[in-house]
N, C-alpha and C positions, 0 to 999 in steps of 0.2 A: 312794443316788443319786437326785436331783430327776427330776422328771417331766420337765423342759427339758432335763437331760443326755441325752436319749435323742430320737433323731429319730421319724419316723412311722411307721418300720417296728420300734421298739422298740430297736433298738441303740444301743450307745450312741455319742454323738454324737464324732465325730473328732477334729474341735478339742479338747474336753476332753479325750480318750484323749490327745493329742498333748503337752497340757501336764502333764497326770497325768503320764507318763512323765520330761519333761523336771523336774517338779520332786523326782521318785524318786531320780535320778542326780545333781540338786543343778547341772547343765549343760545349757543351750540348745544342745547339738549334736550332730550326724548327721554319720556318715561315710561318703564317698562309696566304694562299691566296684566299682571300674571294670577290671576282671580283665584286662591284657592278656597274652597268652601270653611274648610278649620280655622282660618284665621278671618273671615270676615268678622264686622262688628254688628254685636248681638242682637241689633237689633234687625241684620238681614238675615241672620241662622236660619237657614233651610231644615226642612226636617231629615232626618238621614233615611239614607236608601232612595231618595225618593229623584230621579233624573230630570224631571219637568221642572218638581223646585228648587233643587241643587242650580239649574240653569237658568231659574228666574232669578234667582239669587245672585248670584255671580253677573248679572247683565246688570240688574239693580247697581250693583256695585260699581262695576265698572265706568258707568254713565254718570255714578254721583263723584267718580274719582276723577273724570274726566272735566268736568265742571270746574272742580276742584284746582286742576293743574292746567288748564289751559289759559289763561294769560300770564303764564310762566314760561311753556314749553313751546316749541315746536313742532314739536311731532311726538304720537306714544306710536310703541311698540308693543302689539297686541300678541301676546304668546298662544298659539292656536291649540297646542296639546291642553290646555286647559278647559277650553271649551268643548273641542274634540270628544274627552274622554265622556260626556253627558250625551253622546250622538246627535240625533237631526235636532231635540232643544238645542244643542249647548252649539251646532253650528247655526242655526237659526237666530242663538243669543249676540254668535260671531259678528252676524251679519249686523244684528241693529247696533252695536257697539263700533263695527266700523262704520258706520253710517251715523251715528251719532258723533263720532270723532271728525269728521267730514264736514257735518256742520256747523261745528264748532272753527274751523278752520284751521284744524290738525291735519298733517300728513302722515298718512301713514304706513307705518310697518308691517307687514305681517311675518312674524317669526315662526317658521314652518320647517326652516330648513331641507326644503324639497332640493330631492336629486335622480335625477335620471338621464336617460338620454333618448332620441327620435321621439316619435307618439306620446310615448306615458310621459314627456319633458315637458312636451304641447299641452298635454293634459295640466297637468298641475298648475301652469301659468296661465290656463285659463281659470283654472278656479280662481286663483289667487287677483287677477285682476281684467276679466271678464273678458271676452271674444265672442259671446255671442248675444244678440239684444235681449233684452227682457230677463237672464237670467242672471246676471250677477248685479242690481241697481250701484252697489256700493261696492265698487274694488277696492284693494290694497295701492296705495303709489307706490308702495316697495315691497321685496320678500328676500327672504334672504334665502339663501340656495347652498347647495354643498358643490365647491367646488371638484372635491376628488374624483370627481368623474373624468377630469379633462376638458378642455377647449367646448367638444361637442355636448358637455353635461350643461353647460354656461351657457350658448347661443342662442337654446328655444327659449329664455326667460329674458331676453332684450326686446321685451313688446314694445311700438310707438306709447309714448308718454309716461313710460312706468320704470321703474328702477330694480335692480337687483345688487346686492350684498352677498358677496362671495368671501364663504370663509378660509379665512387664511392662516390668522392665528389665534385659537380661540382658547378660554380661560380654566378649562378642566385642568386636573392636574395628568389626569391621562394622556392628550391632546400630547404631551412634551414627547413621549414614544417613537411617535411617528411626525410631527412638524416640526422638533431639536435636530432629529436626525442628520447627521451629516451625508450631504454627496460627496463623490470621489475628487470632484474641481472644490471641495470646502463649503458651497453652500450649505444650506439645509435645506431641510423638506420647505419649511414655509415659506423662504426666498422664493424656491421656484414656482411655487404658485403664486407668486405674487407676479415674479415676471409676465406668467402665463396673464393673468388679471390685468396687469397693466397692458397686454399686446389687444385682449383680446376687446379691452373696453373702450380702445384708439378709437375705434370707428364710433363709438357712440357722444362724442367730449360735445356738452351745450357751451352757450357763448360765455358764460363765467368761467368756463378754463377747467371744466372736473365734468368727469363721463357717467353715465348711467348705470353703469356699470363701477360699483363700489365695492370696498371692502372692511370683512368682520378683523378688524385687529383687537385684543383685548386689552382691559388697564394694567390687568398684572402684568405682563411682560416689557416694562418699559426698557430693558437692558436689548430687547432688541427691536423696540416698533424705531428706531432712527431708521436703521435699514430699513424694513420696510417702506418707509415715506419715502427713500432716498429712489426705492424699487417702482413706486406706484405712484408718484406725483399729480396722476389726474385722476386720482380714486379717490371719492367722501370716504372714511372709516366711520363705520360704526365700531361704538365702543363699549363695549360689553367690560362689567366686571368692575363696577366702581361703587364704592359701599360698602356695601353686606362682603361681598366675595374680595374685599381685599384692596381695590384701588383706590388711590387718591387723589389730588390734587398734582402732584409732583410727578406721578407715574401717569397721568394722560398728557402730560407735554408736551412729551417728544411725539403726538399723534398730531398735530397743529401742524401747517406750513408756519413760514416766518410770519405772513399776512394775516394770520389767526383763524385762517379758513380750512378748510379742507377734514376737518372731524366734526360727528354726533357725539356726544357720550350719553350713554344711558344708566339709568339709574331703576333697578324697580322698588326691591322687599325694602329699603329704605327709607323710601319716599311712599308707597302705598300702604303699607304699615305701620305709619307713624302716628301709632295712637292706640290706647290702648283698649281692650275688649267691649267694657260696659260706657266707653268712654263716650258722651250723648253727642257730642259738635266735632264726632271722626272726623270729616271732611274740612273743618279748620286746620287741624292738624297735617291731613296729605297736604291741604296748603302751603300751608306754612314751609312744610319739608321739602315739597317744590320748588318755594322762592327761594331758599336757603340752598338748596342745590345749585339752582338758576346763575345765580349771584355770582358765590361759587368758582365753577364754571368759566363762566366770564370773563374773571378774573385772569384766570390763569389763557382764554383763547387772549387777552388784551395783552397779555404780558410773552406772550410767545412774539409779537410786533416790536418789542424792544430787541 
């Protein structure tokens, strides 16, 4: 490994970890694993009311889904409100799911969307992927972060060896309000933070040519992720919104460089859901919908090189 693949603290540098991994599986994609307790399969049904087995439950889950989809995927994206809402089980559960994602040799996301700025910024990033020994064994390699804070909401979450995902244009239908927006020079809201994104993530670009500093673009919006690429050239996208919520193959295109690099897409309730209730061999099923994703995918990162 070059001198450049590794940041200032010596580890090695994210972006690269990130694409090393995506080019191992042969697939630009992450599966989102968003654990809710109503829809697991019956045979991990928690009892209700109950937060210890609501959160044994959903860790069950997650570990058998993880199995399931990792010689497909390169990296899941673990949705923290879900485990959250169970408190110290359901982050306790957090933790061995990203730890068991880890050893599987998944990279991982954590989807938190922390935003802040000075101290409480510091804070958050260290939860997300640890600062001090003995207490976090298993960090996140990525989190994704809310950009609207500005420049200085961005900077505390550039730790040595770890990534962050800045959102920029995300897939709500609310979202269009305030990131359609036109400025008075024509841009829109999203452009400018993409700009802001691409300045602020300069300082961070490992030796594969893409910064540590990434960004959340969604699949529905293919009418505008050109600009964005055109705005953000050394930013991974994450790509939220492909599936359930509406994207597809032809709407994450324009997230690709020409060279097929430079996007995740992510996938969850499509892929973790693929099967039904009493259904005995679920986890064939998340399979299957993994490789079929996987494929997929692929297809269209191979076909953006033409």
């Amino acid at each position: 490994m070059t001198q450049a693949s590794r940041d200032n603290a010596g580890r090695e540098h994210a972006a690269d970890r990130l694409l090393a991994a995506i080019q191992r599986v042969g697939a630009p994609v992450c599966v989102g694993i968003d654990p809710v307790v109503q829809r697991l399969p019956a045979a991990l049904s928690p009892a209700a009311g109950d937060a210890d087995a609501c959160a044994a439950a959903i860790r069950s889950f997650s570990i058998e889904v993880l199995d399931a989809v990792a010689p497909h995927v390169a990296c899941v994206k673990l949705q923290s409100a879900c485990f959250e809402r169970y408190g110290v089980p359901g982050l306790e559960a957090l933790q061995a799911v990203t730890g068991a994602a880890r050893d599987r040799g998944l990279q991982v996301v954590l989807d938190a969307k922390r935003g802040d700025i000075g101290v409480s910024a510091e804070h958050y990033a260290h939860a997300a992927f640890g600062g001090e020994a003995g207490m976090q064994p298993a960090p996140a390699d990525w989190l994704t972060i809310n950009s609207y804070f500005g420049d200085d909401g961005i900077r505390p979450f550039l730790h040595a060896g770890r990534g962050a995902f800045a959102l920029v244009r995300t897939s709500n239908p609310g979202g269009d309000r305030v990131q359609a927006a036109r400025l008075e020079d024509g841009r829109t809201v999203a452009q400018l933070v993409a700009t802001m994104v691409a300045e602020v993530g300069a300082g961070s670009v490992g030796a594969a040519g893409y910064s540590a500093l990434g960004a959340v673009v969604a699949a529905t919006r293919p009418d505008e992720t050109a600009a964005l690429r055109a705005l953000m050239p050394q930013q991974i996208f994450l790509v939220p919104g492909f599936g359930a919520q509406g994207g597809d193959a032809e709407s994450v295109r324009p997230c690709f460089a020409r060279d097929g690099r430079g996007a995740i897409v992510t996938a969850s309730r499509s892929v973790i859901y693929a099967f039904s209730p009493d259904q005995s061999d679920w986890t064939r099923a998340v399979g299957d919908a993994a490789a079929a994703f996987a494929e997929q995918i692929a297809k269209v990162a191979s076909g953006s090189q033409n």
